[in-house]
Each structure stands twice: as structure tokens, then as C-alpha cells.
C-alpha positions as CSV (number, residue, x, y, z in Angstrom):
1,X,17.5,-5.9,13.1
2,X,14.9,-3.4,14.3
3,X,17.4,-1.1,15.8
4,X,19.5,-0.9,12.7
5,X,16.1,-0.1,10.9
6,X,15.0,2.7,13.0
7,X,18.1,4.0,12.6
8,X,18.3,4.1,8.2
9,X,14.8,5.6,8.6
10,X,15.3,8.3,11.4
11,X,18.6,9.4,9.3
12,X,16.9,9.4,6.4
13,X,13.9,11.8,8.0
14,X,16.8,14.1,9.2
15,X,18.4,14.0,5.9
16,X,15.1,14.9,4.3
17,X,13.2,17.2,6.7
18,X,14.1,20.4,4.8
19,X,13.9,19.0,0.9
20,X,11.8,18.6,-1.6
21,X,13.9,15.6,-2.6
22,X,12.1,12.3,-1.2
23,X,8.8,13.8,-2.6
24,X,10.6,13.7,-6.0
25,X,11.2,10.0,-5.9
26,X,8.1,9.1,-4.6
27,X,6.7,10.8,-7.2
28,X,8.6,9.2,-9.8
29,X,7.6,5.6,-7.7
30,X,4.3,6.3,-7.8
31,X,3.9,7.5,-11.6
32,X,5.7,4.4,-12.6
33,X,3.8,2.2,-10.5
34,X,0.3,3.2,-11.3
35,X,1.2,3.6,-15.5
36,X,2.0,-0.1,-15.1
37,X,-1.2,-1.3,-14.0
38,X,-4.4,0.3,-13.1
39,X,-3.9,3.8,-11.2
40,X,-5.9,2.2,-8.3
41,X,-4.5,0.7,-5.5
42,X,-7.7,-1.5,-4.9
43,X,-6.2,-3.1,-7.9
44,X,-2.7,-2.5,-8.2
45,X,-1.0,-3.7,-5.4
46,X,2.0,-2.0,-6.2
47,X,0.5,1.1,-6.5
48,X,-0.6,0.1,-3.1
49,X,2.6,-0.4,-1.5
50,X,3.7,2.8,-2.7
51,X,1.1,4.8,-1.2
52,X,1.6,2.6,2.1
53,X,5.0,3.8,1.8
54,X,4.4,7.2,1.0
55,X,2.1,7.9,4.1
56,X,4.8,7.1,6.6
57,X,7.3,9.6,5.3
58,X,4.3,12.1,5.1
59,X,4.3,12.8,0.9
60,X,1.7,15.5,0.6
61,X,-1.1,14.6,-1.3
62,X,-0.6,16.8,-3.7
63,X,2.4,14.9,-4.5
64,X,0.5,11.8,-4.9
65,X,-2.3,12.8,-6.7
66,X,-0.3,15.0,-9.6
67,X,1.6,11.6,-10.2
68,X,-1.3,9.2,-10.3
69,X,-3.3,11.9,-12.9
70,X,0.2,12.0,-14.8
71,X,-0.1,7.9,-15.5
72,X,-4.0,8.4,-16.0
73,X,-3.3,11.2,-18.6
74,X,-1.5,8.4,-20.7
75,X,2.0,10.1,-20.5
76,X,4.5,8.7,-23.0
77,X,7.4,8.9,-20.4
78,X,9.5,5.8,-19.5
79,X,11.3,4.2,-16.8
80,X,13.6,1.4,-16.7
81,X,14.0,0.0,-13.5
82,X,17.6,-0.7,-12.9
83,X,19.9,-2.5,-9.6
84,X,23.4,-1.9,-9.0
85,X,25.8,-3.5,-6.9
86,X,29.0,-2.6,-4.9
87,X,31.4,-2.0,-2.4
88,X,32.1,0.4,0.2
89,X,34.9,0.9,2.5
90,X,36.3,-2.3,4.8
91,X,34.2,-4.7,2.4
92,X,30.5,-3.0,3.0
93,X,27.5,-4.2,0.6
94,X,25.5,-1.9,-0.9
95,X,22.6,-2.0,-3.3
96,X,21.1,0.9,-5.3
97,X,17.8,0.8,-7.0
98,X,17.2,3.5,-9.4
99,X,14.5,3.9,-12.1
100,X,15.8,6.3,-15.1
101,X,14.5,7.4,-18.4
102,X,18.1,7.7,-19.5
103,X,20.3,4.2,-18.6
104,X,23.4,5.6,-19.9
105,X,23.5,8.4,-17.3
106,X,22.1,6.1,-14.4
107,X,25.1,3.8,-14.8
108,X,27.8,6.9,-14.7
109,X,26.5,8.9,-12.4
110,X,26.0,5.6,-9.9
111,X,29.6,4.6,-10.9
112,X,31.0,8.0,-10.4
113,X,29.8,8.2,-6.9
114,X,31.3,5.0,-6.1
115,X,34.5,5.8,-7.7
116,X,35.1,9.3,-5.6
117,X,34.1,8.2,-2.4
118,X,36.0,5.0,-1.7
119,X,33.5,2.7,-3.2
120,X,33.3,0.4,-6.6
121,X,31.1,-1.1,-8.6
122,X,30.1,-5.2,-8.6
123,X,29.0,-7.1,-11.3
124,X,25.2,-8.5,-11.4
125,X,25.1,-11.0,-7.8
126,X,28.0,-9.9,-6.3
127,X,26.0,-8.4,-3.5
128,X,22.6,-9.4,-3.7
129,X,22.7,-12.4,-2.4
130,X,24.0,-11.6,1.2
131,X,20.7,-9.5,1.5
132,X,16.9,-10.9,1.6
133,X,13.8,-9.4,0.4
134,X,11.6,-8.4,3.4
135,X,8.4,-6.7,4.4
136,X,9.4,-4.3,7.4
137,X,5.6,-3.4,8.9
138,X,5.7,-1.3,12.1
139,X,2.7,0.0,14.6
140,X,2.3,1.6,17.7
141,X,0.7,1.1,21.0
142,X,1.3,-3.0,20.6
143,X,3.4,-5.2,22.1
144,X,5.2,-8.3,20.5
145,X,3.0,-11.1,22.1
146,X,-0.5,-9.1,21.2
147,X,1.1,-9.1,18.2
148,X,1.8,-12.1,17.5
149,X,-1.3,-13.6,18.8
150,X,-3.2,-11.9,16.1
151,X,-1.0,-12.7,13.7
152,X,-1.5,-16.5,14.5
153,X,-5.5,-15.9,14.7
154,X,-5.5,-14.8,11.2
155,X,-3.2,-17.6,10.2
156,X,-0.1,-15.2,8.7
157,X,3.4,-16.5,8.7
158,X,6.0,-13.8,9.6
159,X,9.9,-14.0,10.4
160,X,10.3,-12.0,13.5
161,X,8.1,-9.8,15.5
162,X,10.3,-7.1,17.7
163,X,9.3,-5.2,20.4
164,X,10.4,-1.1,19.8
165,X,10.2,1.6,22.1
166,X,7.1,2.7,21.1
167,X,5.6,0.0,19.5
168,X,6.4,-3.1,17.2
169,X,8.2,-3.9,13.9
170,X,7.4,-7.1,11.9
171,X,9.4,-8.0,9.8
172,X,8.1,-10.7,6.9
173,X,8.3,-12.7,3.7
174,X,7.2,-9.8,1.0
175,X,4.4,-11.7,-0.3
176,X,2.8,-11.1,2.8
177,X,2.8,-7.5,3.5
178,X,-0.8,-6.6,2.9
179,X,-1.5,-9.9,4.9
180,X,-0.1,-8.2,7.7
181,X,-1.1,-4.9,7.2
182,X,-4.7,-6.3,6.9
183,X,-4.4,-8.1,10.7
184,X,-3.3,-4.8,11.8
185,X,-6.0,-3.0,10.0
186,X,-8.6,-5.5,11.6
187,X,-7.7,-4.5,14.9
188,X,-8.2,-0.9,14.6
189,X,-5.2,0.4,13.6
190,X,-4.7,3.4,10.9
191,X,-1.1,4.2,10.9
192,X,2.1,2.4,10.1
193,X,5.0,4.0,11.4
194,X,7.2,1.4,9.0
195,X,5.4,0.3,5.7
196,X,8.5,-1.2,3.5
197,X,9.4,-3.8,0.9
198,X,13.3,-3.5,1.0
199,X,16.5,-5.5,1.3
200,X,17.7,-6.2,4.6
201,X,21.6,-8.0,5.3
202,X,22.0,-11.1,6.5
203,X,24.6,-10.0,8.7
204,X,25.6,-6.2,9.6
205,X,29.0,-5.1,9.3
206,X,30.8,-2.5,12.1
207,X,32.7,-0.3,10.5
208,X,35.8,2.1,12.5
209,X,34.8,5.5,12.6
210,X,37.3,6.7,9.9
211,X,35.3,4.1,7.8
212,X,31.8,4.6,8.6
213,X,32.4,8.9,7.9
214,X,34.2,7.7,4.1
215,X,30.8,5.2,4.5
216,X,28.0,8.0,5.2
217,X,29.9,9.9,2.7
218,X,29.2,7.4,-0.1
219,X,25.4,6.7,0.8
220,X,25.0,10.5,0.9
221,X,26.2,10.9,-2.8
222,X,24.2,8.1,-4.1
223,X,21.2,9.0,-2.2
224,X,21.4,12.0,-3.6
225,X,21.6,11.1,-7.4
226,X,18.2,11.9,-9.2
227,X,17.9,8.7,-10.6
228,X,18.4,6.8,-7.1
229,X,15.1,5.6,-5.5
230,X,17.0,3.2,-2.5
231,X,20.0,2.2,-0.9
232,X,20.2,-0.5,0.8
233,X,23.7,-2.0,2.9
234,X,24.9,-4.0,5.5
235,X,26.5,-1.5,7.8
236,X,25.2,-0.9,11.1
237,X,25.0,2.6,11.5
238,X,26.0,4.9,14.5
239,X,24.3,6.6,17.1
């Protein structure tokens, strides 16, 4: 589970490294979050998560702080936050979460990107419920067992704890993230490496390598759709 983790994130980064195109979305994330609650995350914990979020992929602050003054500014703009379900090649999952001021053109454009690249649309359920809801928390310079024996000191449930090359990856219940983050935080450290609330599969999918280019192909177009804030899917992804 870690592996295939490091490996969406690490493609992602590639993907990204030249764009102004993550900073978009996170922008968008972190407008939305703080207009619906406070624009503190002291008290808005998913404002918080945001930011927690934010800091691994390295959003400039001036990013963050242009979106946080927009919601404080009492802009009129709104977002609906929308999921979509569907199908790759070979039987793949996929989920999309998008948040759009316009449903109308969410829905075609995420259809339309299906549609041309071997893909189509489910209805409400027909995916979701294959993936679970997880906290992804990573660190470096720990190891699983001084890991976990924080963890236990501080009494915090999690549901695996996985040693990395570089460090470790927890992986828990979402309710718990700050719980975690806050045992790490305890013990001195500052940075995350992972800081996520996503959708992970219950059971990854190979695909053939004619399948998994038509694949990469589809998450490409969909990750690249304005409207589009994650992807998530059960394919385990090549070196």
C-alpha cells in the first residue's frame, strides 16, 4: 500500500514540477475551505488539512494567503463539491472529486474525458465502495516500531504503520489525522512528507502495458480538467 502511494505522489510531482496547475486547485481547496468556516485553521480543521496538504507539495505562500483573504473578503463565489464514478480500461475504478461553480460543465467535461479515452461513467456507488477513506501521514528519520510505540503512548488507533525508504507512512482512520499528526508533532517533528485524506482501494488492479498507457492516458485528461481537484483508482502503477 505504501509503495503504490509513493508512486501516485512522485508522478504527480513530475507531472506538476513545471505548472502552475496544482497551485490552482489548492487554491480553489483552500478558498472553499476557509469561506466555509472560519479562515483559521486553529478552528477550522479543514482549513487545516488543507494547509497540511498544501506544505508537502510546496504551494507558495503566496498562493495560500491570496485564497484565505479571498474567503475573508466575503467573496460571493460558489462551489459545489461534486464525486464521480467510473471505469477505465480492463475493469479499473476510478474516483474524481471536483469542486465547480458551474455543475453542468463539471459533469461534461468529466464525462467527455472518460468517453475519449477508453473510460465511462458509473452511476452514484458503483465504485466507491471498493475504496476506504484514509489518513495517509508520512515522516522521516523514523522507523515503524518507534513509530508505533509513540502511537500506543498517546493511545491513537491507526491501521497500518509501514516502514519506507526514508522514513514511515501511517496510514489511518480519517478522524484521526490531526491525532497522529499531533504524536508526531510531540516528538519534534516539523515536516510531513505525506499529509492526506484520500481514497485508497481495497485491492489494486495490474493492468498489461497496452492498458496501463490507455490507463495513464485517462488519469492525465481528468487530472487535467479545471474543475478536477483528485483522482483516485485502484491500479497499481508502473515503475
Amino acid at each position: 500500500m505504501g509503495r503504490k502511494w509513493n508512486n501516485i505522489k512522485e508522478k504527480k510531482a513530475s507531472k506538476d514540477a513545471n505548472t502552475s496547475r496544482i497551485y490552482a486547485k489548492f487554491g480553489r481547496e483552500i478558498y472553499v475551505a476557509a469561506k466555509q468556516g472560519e479562515p483559521n485553521p486553529e478552528s477550522n480543521q479543514a482549513l487545516r488539512v488543507v494547509l497540511e496538504r498544501a506544505k508537502t507539495y510546496s504551494v507558495p505562500k503566496t498562493i495560500i494567503d491570496r485564497a484565505i483573504e479571498k474567503a475573508k473578503g466575503g467573496s460571493e463565489e460558489t462551489f459545489d463539491e461534486l464525486r464521480y464514478e467510473g471505469f477505465g480500461p480492463n475493469g479499473s475504478m476510478i474516483i474524481v472529486d471536483a469542486l465547480t461553480n458551474n455543475v453542468n460543465r463539471t459533469a461534461s467535461d468529466v464525462r467527455a474525458a472518460f468517453g475519449k479515452n477508453g473510460g465511462n461513467m458509473g452511476v452514484s456507488g458503483s465504485v466507491a465502495y471498493m475504496f476506504d477513506a484514509t489518513a495517509v501521514i508520512g515522516v522521516e528519520g523514523k522507523t515503524a516500531d518507534e513509530v508505533l510505540e509513540l502511537l500506543m503512548e498517546a493511545d491513537v488507533d491507526v491501521r497500518d504503520i509501514l516502514d519506507e525508504e526514508d522514513g514511515v507512512i501511517v496510514y489511518s482512520e480519517p478522524d484521526q489525522f490531526h491525532a497522529v499528526q499531533e504524536v508526531f508533532k510531540n516528538s519534534g517533528v516539523t515536516d510531513f512528507t505525506v499529509a492526506e485524506l484520500t481514497m485508497l482501494a481495497q485491492n489494486d488492479l495490474t493492468l498489461p502495458e497496452d492498458a496501463q498507457a490507455q490507463f495513464e492516458k485517462l488519469i492525465d485528461a481528468l487530472e487535467d480538467l479545471e474543475d478536477v481537484q483528485q483522482v483516485y483508482h485502484n491500479v497499481e502503477l508502473g515503475e
